[in-house]
ZAMARGU-4260 file (C-alpha; in steps of 0.2 Angstrom, whole numbers, plus 5000, padded with zeros to 4 digits):
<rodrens>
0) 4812/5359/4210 | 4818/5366/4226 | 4821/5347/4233 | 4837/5347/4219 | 4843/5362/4227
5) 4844/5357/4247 | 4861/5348/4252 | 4867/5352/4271 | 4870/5371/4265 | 4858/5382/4256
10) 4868/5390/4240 | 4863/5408/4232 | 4871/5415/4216 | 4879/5433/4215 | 4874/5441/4199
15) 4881/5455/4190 | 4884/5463/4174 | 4901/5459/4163 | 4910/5451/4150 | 4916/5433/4147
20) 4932/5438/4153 | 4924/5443/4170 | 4914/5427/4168 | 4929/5417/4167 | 4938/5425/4182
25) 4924/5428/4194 | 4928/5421/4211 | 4920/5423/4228 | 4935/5429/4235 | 4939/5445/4223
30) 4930/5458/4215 | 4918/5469/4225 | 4905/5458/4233 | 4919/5449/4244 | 4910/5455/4259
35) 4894/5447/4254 | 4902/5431/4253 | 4911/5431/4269 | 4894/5436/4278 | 4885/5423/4268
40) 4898/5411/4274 | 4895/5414/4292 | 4874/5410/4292 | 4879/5395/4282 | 4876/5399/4264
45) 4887/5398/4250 | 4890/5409/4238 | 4893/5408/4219 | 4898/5421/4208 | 4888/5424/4192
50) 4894/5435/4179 | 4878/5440/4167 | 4878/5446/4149 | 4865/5445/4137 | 4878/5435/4122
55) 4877/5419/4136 | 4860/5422/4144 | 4856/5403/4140 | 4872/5398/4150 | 4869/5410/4165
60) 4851/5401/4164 | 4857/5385/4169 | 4867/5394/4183 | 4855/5401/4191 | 4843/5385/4189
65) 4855/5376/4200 | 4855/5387/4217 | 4842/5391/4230 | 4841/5409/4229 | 4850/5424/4218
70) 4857/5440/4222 | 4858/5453/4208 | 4865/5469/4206 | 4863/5477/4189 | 4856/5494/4184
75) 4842/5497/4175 | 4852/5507/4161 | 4869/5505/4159 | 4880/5507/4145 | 4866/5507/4133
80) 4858/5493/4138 | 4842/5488/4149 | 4837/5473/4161 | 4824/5468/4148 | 4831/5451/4142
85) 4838/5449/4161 | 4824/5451/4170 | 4812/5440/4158 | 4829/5427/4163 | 4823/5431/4182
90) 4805/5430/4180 | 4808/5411/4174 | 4820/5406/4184 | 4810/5412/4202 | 4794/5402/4192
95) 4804/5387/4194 | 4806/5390/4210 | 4822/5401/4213 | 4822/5414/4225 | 4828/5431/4216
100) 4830/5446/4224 | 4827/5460/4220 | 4812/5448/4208 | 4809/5459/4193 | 4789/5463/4197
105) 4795/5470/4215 | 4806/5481/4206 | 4793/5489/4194 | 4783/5491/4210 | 4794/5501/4223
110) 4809/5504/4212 | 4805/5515/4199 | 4802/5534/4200 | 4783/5529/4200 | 4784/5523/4218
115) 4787/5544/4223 | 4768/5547/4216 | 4762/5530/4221 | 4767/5535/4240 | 4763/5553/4238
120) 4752/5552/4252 | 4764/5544/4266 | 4774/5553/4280 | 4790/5555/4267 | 4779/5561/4253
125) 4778/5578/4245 | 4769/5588/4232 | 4769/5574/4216 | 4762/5572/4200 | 4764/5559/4186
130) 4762/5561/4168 | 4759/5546/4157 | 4759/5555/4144 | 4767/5571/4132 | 4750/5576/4132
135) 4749/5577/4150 | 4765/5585/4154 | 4763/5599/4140 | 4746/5602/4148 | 4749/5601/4167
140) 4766/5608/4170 | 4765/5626/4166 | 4754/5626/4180 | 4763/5618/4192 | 4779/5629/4188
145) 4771/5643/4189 | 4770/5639/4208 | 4792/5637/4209 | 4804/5627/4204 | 4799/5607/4200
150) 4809/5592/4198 | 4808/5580/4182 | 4813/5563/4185 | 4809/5547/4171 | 4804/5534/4180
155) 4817/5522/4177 | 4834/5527/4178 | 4850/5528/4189 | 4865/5540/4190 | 4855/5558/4188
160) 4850/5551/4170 | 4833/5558/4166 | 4833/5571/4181 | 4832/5590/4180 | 4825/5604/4192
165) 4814/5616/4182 | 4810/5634/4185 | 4801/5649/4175 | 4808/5664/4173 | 4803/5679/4179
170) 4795/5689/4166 | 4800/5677/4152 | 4794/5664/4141 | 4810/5653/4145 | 4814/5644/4158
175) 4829/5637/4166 | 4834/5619/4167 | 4849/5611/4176 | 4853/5592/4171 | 4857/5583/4188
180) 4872/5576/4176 | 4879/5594/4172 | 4887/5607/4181 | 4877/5624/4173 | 4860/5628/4170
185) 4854/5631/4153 | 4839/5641/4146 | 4825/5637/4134 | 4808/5637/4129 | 4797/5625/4137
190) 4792/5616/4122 | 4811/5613/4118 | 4812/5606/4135 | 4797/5596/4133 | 4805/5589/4116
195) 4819/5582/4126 | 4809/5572/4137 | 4798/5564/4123 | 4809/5548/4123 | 4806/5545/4142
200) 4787/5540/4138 | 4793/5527/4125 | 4797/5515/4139 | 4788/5523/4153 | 4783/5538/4164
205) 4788/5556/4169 | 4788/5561/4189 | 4786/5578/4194 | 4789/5583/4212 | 4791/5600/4221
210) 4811/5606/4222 | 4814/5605/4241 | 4827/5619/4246 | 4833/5611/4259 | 4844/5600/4246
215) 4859/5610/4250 | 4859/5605/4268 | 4864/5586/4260 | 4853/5568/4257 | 4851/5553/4268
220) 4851/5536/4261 | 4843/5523/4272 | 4850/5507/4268 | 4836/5491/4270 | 4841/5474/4271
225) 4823/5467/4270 | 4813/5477/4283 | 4825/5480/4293 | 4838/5495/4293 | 4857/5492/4288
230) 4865/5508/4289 | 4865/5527/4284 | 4876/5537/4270 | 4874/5555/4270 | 4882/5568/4261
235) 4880/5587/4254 | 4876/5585/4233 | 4881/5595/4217 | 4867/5587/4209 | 4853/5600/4206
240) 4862/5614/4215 | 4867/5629/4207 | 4874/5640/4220 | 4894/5641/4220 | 4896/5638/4238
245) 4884/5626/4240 | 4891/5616/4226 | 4910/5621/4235 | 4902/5609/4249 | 4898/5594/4241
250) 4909/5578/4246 | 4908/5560/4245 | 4893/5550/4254 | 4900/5545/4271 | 4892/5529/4279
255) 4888/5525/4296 | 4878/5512/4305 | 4861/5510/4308 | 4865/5515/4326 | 4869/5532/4320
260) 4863/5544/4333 | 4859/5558/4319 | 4845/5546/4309 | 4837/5536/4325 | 4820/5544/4321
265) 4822/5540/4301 | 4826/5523/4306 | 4812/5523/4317 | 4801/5529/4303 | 4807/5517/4290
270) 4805/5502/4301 | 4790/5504/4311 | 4779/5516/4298 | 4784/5519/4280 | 4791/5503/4277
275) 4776/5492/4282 | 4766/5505/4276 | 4775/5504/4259 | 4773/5483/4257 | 4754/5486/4262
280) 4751/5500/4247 | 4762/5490/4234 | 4754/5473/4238 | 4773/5467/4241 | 4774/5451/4254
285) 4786/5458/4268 | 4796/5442/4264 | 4797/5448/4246 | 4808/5463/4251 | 4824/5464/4242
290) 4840/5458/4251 | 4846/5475/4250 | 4839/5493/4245 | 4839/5510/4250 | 4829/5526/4251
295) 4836/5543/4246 | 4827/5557/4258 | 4830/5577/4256 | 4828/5586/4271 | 4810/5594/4271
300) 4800/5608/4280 | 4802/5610/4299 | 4794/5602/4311 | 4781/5611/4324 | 4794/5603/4336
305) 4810/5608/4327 | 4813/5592/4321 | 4815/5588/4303 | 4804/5580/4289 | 4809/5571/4279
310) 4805/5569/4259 | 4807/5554/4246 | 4817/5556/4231 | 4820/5538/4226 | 4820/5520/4230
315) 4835/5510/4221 | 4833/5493/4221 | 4843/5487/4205 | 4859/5489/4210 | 4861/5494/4227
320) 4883/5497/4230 | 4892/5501/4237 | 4884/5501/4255 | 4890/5504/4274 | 4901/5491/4282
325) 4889/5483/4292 | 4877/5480/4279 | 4884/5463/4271 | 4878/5456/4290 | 4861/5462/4288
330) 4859/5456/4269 | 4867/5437/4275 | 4854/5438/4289 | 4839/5443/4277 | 4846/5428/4263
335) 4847/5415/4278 | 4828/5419/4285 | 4820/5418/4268 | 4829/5402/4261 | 4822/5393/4276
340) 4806/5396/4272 | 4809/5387/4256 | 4813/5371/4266
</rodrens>
């Protein structure tokens, strides 16, 4: 099938999540992947924008069947819905020969909350447990809170959904939980708490890492175009922070290249260590590394050297935007390398 797809420029689809009316209006010269487009443009690939909704799935089908390759950016949960429908689309689409990226099976490997336990054992991991179960968590976690505070993540969500720090109280059969969505901590009993999680194992897991103190000092998000850095964003969180001043400090994520003097030794790390280390663990082809994805890192312990460590918190891959400036170059450059090896 790919022979139907080669004229003298390759062409790759742009899909997000919307209504017919944003299907009817979608161009590659508005909206907010104009960038991606114009960089596309330049390696000589053309870019079509594809507006996806599960009322004309059948329709976005046919779309997709008609390019050499598909860029997509929609969340795991949003507005109630899932990528189920989408990504059983994707999974057929990339079997007739479509390159999709972010491919629905590469997701489930690095981009879930899964991937934190599943890499527990690299450079940027930390103390991590998963919990398959109700059972498990009922059974394991007083244990693990009675050594400090932990975090609870689902394993598939975005936007703080599904995320709370943890602690027992002192002296008390309570403890105290902060929802990474809200402002204030509240307290109850553990099997109230445990109740509210019980829907997360209907469609999967429940990740439970050590709280890292050093969140108030602000994360770094790595951005990856393929194996290659694209950029940095840093900035100090309310999420998961109760103190007043901290919270007083928190701003917007403020983005900077990948020749950011602050993160040359993360970028070294994530190019030359974690990231091959990661393909390696997941069985993921280095070729089949999304377009674009990033890595959240908390800042972790000191160094014997004074430097600092770094510690996971997530991988998105979904839905990565918006991204620094430069990265639209980086992702064309990744989308022209792979579709020539479809040639």
């Amino acid at each position: 099938m790919d022979t139907e797809h080669h004229s003298s420029r390759h062409t790759v689809a742009i899909l997000s999540r919307g209504d017919a009316l944003a299907r009817r209006d979608a161009t590659a010269t508005s909206g907010r992947f104009v960038d991606v487009f114009e960089a596309l443009a330049a390696v000589g690939v053309d870019g079509r924008p594809v507006i996806y909704d599960e009322s004309f799935a059948d329709d976005v089908r046919e779309q997709l069947l008609a390019v050499d390759g598909v860029l997509v950016w929609v969340n795991p949960i949003q507005d109630g819905r899932d990528r189920a429908r989408l990504d059983a689309l994707l999974r057929d689409v990339a079997a007739q020969g479509v390159w999709v990226s972010a491919h629905p099976d590469v997701i489930l490997k690095m981009g879930t909350k899964e991937v934190l336990y599943s890499t527990r054992a690299m450079g940027w991991g930390s103390d991590t447990a998963l919990y398959q179960t109700a059972a498990a968590m009922r059974a394991e976690l007083p244990a693990r809170l009675a050594a400090g505070p932990r975090v609870i993540k689902r394993s598939r969500g975005n936007g703080g959904q599904g995320v709370w720090k943890v602690e027992q109280l002192t002296g008390s059969f309570l403890i105290r939980v902060l929802d990474a969505t809200r402002d204030a901590p509240e307290e109850l009993t553990l099997n109230d708490f445990l109740r509210r999680c019980a829907e997360y194992f209907e469609t999967g897991s429940v990740i439970d890492q050590a709280f890292q103190p050093r969140l108030t000092e602000g994360v770094v998000r790595c951005y990856m175009a393929g194996d290659r850095c694209a950029g940095f964003g840093h900035h100090k969180v309310k999420a998961l922070v109760e103190a007043p001043a901290a919270r007083s400090e928190a701003g917007p994520r403020l983005y900077s290249s990948n020749a950011d003097p602050r993160f040359q030794r993360l970028r070294r790390s994530m190019e030359d260590e974690w990231t091959p280390q990661l393909t390696s663990l997941l069985d993921i082809a280095p070729g089949d590394l999304p377009a674009i994805w990033d890595a959240d890192f908390m800042l972790g312990p000191v160094q014997a050297d004074g430097s600092d460590s770094y510690v996971l918190g997530e991988i998105n891959v979904s839905s990565v935007h918006p991204y620094p400036n430069e990265a639209p170059v980086e992702i064309a450059r990744r989308v022209a390398e792979r579709l020539q090896l479809k040639l």
